[in-house]
C-alpha positions in Angstrom: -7.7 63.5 -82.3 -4.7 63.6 -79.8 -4.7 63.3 -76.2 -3.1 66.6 -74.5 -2.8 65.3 -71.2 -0.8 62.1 -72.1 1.5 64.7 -74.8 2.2 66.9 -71.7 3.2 63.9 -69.9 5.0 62.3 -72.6 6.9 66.0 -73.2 7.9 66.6 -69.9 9.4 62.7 -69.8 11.0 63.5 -72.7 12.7 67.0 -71.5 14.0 65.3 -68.7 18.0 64.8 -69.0 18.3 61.6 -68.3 15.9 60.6 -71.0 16.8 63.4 -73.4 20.4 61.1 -73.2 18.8 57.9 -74.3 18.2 56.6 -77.9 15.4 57.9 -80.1 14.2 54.3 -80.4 13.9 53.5 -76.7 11.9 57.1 -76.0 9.7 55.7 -78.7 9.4 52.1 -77.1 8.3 53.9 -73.5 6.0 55.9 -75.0 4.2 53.3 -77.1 4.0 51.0 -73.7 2.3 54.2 -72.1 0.1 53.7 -75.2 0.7 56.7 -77.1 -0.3 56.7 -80.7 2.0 57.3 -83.6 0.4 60.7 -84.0 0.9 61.8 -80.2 4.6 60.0 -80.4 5.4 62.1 -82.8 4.0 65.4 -81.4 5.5 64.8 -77.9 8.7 64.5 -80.0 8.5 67.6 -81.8 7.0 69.7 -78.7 10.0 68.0 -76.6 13.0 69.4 -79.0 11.1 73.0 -79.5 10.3 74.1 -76.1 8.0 77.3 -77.6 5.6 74.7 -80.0 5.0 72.9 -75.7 3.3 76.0 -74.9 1.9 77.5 -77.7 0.1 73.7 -78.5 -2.8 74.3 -75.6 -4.3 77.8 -77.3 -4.3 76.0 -80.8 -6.2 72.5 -79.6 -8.7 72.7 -77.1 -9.5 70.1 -74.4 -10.3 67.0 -75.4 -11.8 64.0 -73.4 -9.3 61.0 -72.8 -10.5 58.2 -74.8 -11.1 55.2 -73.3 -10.7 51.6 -75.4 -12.0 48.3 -74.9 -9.7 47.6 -71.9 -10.6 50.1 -69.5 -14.2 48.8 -70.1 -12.9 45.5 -69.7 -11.6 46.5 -66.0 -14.5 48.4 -65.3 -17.0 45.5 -65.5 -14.2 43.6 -64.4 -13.9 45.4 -60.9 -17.7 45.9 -60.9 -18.8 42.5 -61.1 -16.1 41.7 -58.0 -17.6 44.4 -55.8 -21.2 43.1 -56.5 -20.5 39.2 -56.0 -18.6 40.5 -52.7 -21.6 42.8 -51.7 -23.9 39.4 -52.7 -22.2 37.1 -50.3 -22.4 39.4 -47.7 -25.8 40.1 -47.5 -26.5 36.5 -48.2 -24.5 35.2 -45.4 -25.1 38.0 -42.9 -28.1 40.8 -43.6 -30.4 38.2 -44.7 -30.3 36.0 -42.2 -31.0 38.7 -39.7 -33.8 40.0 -41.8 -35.4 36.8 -43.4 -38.1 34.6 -41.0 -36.8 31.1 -39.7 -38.3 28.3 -42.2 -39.8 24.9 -40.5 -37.0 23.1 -40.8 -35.3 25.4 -38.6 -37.8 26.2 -36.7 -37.2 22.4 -35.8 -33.7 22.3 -35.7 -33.8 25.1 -32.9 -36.9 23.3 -31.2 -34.4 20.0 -31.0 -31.4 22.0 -29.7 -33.9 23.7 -26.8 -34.8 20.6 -26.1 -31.5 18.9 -25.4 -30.8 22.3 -23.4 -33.5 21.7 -21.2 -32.8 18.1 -21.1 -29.3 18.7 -20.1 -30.3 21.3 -17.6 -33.1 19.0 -16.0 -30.3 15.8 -16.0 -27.6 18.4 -14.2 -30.4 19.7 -12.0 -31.5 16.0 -11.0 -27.3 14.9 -10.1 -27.7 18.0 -8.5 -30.0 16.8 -6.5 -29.2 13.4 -5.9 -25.7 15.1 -4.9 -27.1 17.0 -2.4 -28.8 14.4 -0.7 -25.8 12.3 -0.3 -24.0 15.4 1.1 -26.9 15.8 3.3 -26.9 12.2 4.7 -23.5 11.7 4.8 -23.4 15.6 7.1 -26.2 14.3 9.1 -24.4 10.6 10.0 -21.2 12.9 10.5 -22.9 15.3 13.0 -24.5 12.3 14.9 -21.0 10.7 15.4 -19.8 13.7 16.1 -22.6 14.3 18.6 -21.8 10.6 20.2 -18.3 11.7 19.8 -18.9 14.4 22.1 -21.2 12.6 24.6 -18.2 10.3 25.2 -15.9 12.8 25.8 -18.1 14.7 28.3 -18.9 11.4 29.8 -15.6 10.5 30.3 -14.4 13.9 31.4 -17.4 13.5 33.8 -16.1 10.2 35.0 -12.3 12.0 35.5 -14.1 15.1 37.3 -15.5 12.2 39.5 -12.6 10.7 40.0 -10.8 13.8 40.7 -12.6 14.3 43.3 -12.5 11.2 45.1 -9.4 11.2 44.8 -9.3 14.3 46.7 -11.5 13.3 49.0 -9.9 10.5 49.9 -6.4 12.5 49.8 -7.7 15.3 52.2 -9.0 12.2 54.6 -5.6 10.6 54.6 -4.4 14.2 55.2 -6.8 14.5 58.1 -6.0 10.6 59.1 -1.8 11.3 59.3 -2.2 14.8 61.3 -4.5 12.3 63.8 -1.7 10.3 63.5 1.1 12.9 64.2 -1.3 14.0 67.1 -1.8 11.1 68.4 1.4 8.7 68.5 3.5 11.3 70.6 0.2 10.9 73.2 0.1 7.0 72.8 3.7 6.7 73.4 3.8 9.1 76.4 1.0 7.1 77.6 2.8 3.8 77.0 5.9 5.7 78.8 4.0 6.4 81.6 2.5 2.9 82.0 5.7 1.3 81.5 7.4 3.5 84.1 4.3 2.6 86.3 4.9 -1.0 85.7 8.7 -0.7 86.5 7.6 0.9 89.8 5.3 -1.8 90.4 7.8 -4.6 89.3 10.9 -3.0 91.6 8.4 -3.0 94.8 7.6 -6.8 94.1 10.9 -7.4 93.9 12.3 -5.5 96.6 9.9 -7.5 98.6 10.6 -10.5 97.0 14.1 -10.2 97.9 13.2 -9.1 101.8 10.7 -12.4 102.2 13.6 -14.2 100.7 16.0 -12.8 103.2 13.6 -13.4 106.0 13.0 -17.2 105.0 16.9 -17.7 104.2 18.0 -16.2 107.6 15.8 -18.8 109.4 15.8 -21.8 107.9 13.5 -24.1 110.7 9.9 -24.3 109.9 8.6 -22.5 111.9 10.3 -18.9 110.5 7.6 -19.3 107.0 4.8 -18.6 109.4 6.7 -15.8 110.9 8.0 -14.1 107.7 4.8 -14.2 106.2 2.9 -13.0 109.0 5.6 -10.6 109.9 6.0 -9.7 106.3 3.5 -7.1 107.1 1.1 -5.3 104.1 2.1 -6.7 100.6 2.8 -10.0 99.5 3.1 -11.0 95.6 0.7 -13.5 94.2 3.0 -16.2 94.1 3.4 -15.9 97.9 -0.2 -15.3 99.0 -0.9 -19.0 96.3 1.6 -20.9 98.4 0.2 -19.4 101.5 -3.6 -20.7 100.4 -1.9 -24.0 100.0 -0.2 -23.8 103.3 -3.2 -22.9 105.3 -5.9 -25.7 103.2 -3.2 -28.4 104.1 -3.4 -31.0 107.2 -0.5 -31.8 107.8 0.9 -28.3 108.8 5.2 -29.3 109.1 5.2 -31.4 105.4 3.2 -29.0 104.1 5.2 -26.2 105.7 8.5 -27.6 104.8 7.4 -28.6 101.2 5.9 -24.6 100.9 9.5 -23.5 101.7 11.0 -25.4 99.8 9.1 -24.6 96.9 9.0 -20.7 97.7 12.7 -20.5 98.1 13.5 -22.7 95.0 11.0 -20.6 92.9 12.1 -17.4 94.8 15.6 -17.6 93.7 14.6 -18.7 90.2 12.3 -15.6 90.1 14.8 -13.4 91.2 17.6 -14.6 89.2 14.9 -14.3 86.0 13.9 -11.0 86.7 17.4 -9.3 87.8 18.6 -10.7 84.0 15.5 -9.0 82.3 14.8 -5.8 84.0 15.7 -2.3 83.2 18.5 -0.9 85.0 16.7 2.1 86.7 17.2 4.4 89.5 16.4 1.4 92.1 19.8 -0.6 90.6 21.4 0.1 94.4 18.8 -1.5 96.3 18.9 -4.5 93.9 22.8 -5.3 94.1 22.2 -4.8 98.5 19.6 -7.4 98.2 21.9 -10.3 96.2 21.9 -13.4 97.8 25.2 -14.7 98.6 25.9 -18.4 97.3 27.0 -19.9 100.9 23.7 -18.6 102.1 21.8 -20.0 99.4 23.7 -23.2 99.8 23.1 -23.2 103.6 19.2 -22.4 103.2 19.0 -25.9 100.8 20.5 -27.9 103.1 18.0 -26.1 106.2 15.4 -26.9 103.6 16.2 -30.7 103.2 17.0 -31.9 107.3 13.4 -30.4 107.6 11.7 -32.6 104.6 13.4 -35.7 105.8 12.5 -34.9 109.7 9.0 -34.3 108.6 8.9 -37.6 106.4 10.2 -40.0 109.8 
């Protein structure tokens, strides 16, 4: 019993022209390694070289099965087994253990591992906790230095605020203090103008009747012209004068004590004069004081006048 499919095949392998050039033996090897029979060689052959026997062949055999050896079983069973172990494996390593209960051990196993979960959890939950705490302390001690931080700061810009305004205080009262000033040193020296001009006045009076006693007491040189100068003086005398005057009248012995008064007023006359013309101002009176000099031949004349009347009083 031939095969008709694999005689088709091999005839239209054979009919090809690049086969129909090669050897007789090596058609014959290819066939036999397609695993031809000799019976199916040989018809291929013979359909192959007569072109009408290759069609006429299928209305004289009819259709038979392809026969299969102890190979193709062979990689049947072969390929079968492989599928089932695969199919095996998988549902051993992945359907059943989806499907099947948990056994005890486990049922343990996964008890033990929940455990340690939890125990982990509860550890990281408890260094949470003990984390938190220091973070709260160590915010609390930093707010209340922060807090004394701040109290300073307003304490001290208290203190400056204070400061600032004694400062002010005491500027505005030095302000007030210098404009009293300002006000009041152009009065005080006005008034200390005023009282030095009145001074003046009252210095050039004294001396202008100083300078007249003098020239009374000078132009009469016996003892009897002090009485008459000083009574004829008039109004004003200077305190010198009216002392030696005192002393005149309390003595008892009126010509010493006469001629020692004379003597002492003209000697502290002319030093009094001479003193004062050296340190007063030059003022508008300056004539009246260079008409009332004392000549030297007078003064010299007035000493001797003033010593032939101490020794006459002293025999």
């Amino acid at each position: 019993m031939v095969r008709e499919d694999l005689i088709a095949g091999a005839v239209n392998f054979l009919q090809d022209p690049s086969v129909a050039s090669a050897s007789l033996e090596k058609q014959i090897e290819f066939l036999k390694s397609k695993n031809l029979t000799q019976e199916e060689i040989d018809i291929s052959l013979a359909r192959s070289r007569d072109p009408s026997q290759a069609t006429s062949s299928p209305s004289r055999y009819p259709y038979q099965p392809p026969r299969r050896d102890w190979r193709d079983w062979f990689i049947m069973a072969t390929v079968t087994s492989g599928v089932g172990y695969g199919l095996y494996t998988a549902a051993q390593r992945y359907i059943i253990p989806l499907i099947a209960p948990p056994t005890p051990p486990q049922l343990e196993q996964d008890k033990a591992a929940i455990d340690e979960s939890f125990n982990k959890a509860f550890s990281l939950i408890d260094q949470l906790a003990s984390d938190t705490a220091a973070i709260k302390a160590a915010e609390n001690e930093r707010t209340e230095k922060l807090d004394t931080a701040l109290k300073d700061v307003n304490t001290v810009v208290e203190d400056l605020k204070a400061a600032s305004n004694r400062r002010e205080a005491e500027s505005r009262i030095v302000a007030d203090q210098v404009a009293g000033l300002k006000e009041l040193v152009p009065k005080s020296l006005e008034a200390w103008k005023a009282n030095g001009d009145a001074r003046l006045d009252d210095l050039a009076q004294e001396m202008q009747s100083l300078k007249r006693l003098l020239e009374n007491r000078v132009g009469r040189p016996n003892g009897t012209g002090g009485e008459s100068t000083s009574t004829g003086s008039g109004g004003y005398l200077p305190p010198s004068m009216r002392s030696l005057k005192q002393k005149e009248e309390g003595s008892s012995d009126p010509s010493v004590n006469k001629a020692s008064s004379s003597t002492a007023e003209g000697s502290s006359g002319t030093s009094g004069i001479e003193k004062r013309d050296a340190s007063s101002p030059r003022r508008g009176n300056a004539g009246a004081d260079r008409k009332a000099a004392i000549p030297a031949w007078q003064m010299a004349a007035s000493s001797k006048g003033n010593e032939s009347s101490a020794t006459e009083a002293g025999a």
